[in-house]
N, C-alpha and C positions, 0 to 999 in steps of 0.2 A: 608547752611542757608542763611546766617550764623552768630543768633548772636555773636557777637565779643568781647572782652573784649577789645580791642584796637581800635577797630570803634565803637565800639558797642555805682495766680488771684482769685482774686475772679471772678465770673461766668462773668463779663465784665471787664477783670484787663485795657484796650485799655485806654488811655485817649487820643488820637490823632480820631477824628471822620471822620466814612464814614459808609454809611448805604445804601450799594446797596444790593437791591434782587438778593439772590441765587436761586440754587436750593440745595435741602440739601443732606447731603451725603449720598450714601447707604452703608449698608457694606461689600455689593457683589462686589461693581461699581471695583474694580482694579482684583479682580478675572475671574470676567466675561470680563474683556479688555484681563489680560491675555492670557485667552483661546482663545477668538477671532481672537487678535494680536502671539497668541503665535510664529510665524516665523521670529519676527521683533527680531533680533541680542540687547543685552540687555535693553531688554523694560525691565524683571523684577529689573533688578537693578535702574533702572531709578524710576519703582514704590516705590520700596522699598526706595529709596534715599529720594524721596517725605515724607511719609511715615516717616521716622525717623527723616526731616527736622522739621516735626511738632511737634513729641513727644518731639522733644529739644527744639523750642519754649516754648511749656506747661510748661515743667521742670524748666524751666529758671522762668519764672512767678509764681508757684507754692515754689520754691524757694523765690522767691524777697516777697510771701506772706507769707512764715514764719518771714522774717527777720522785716515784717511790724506788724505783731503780736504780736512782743515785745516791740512797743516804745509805750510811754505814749496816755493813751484810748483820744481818739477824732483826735491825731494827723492822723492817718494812714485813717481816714475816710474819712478826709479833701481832700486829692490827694496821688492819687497812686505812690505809691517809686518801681521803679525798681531797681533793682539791679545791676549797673552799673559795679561791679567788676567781674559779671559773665559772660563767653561766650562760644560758643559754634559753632562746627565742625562737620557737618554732612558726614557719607558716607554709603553707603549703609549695610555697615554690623552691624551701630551703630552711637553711636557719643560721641568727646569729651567735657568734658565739661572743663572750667579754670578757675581759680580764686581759694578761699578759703572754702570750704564746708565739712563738717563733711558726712562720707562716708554710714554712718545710713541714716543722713537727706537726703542724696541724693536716696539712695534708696527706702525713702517712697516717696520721690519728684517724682519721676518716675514712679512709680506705681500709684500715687495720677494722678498725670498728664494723663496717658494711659487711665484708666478710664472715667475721667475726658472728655476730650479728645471723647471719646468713647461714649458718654452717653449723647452727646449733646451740649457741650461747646464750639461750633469749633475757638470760636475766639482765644481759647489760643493760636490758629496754627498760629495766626498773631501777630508778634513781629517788634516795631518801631525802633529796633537795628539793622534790618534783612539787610546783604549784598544783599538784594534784591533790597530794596531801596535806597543802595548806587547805585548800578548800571541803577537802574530810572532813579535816579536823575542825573547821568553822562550822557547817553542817550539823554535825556530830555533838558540838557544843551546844550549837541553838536548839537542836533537837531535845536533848535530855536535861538542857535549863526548863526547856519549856514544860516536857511531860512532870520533872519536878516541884515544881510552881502549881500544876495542877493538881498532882497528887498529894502535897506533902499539908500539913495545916501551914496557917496564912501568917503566921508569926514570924517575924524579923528573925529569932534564933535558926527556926527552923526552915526557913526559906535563903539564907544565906548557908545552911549545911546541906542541903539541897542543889545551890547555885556549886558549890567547892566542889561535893560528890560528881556534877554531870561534868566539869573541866577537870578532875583527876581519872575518872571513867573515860572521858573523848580521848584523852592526851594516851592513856595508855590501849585503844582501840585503833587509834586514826594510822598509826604505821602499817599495820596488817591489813585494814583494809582500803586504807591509800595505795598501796603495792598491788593488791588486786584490783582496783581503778584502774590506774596504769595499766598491769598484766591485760586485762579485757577491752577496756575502752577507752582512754588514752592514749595506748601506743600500739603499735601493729609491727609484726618483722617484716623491714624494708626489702622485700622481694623485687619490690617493682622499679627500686632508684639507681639513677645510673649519677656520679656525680659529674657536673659539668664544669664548676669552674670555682674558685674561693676568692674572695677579693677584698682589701677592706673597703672598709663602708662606710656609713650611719645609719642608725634606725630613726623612726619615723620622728622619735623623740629628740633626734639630733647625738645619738650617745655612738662614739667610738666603736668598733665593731668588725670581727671579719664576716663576712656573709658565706657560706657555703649553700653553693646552686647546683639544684638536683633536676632532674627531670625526669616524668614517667616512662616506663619500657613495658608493654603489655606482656 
């Protein structure tokens, strides 16, 4: 992903805006790569990875939209409540999710979301928690310290107005085009997953966890 519980819809759950033209998903488009690519050493894991990135996206929002369905009517109208305590771990065979969740609601959550997901909703695949956008926004930082350092004269004043400019410049860039990360090459619409089974778990770290296991369907 990866949203995070430690970093870390309705049919537009986003409230951080960007609105660039796609092109839209098809639901061949990773089947027909595979075939094409099939020689390239784990491409399907990589799809697949993509692929369950988003289904946990969805999940996580579909989630945060039950939890907004039970506070008093007008409140939840008003701005969108994500659910800060939820995050989640993508790998190719499935993902974790963490936090607090009833193991029912997680599995309509999921099946809600896949659909969802599937039917036309792509934005659920873009999530504002997403370690994608941590790593933008890192990126994005080092990038414009750097070309500032070289461009700016070499004075402590004016190399610390330079360091401020490229972190108040990244911070307000990294959302728009973290979400386009995400949109293209972090997440894919899970055309291809069927889900298998949720169970809890732990992850490799030893941390608490349900797993939700997916598996390919050409």
């Amino acid at each position: 992903m990866n949203t995070s519980a430690l970093n870390n819809g309705s049919s537009n759950p986003l409230d951080f805006n960007f609105n660039f033209d796609f092109v839209a998903p098809q639901p061949t488009q990773d089947t027909e790569l595979l075939k094409q690519l099939s020689f390239v050493p784990g491409l399907k894991e990589i799809l697949a990875l993509r692929q369950v990135h988003a289904l946990e996206h969805a999940t996580v929002w579909i989630l945060s939209e039950a939890q907004n369905s039970r506070l008093p009517r007008g409140v939840a109208n008003n701005f969108q409540l994500d659910n800060e305590l939820l995050g989640g771990l993508s790998t190719d065979q499935g993902f974790y999710l963490y936090g607090e969740v009833n193991i029912s609601n997680l599995r309509r959550a999921v099946t809600v979301a896949l659909q969802r997901l599937t039917s036309g909703e792509w934005d659920l695949a873009v999530h504002p928690r997403c370690g994608t956008n941590m790593s933008v926004s890192m990126l994005l930082t080092a990038g414009l310290a750097v070309g500032m350092h070289v461009v700016l004269p070499r004075g402590l004043f004016e190399q610390l107005f330079g360091l401020g400019l490229a972190v108040t410049t990244a911070a307000e860039l990294a959302p728009d085009i973290g979400a386009l990360a995400q949109r293209y090459v972090t997440t894919s619409i899970p055309f291809n997953l069927v889900i298998e089974s949720i169970t809890m778990t732990r992850d490799v770290w030893g941390r608490e966890a349900h797993f939700v296991k997916v598996r390919w369907r050409e």
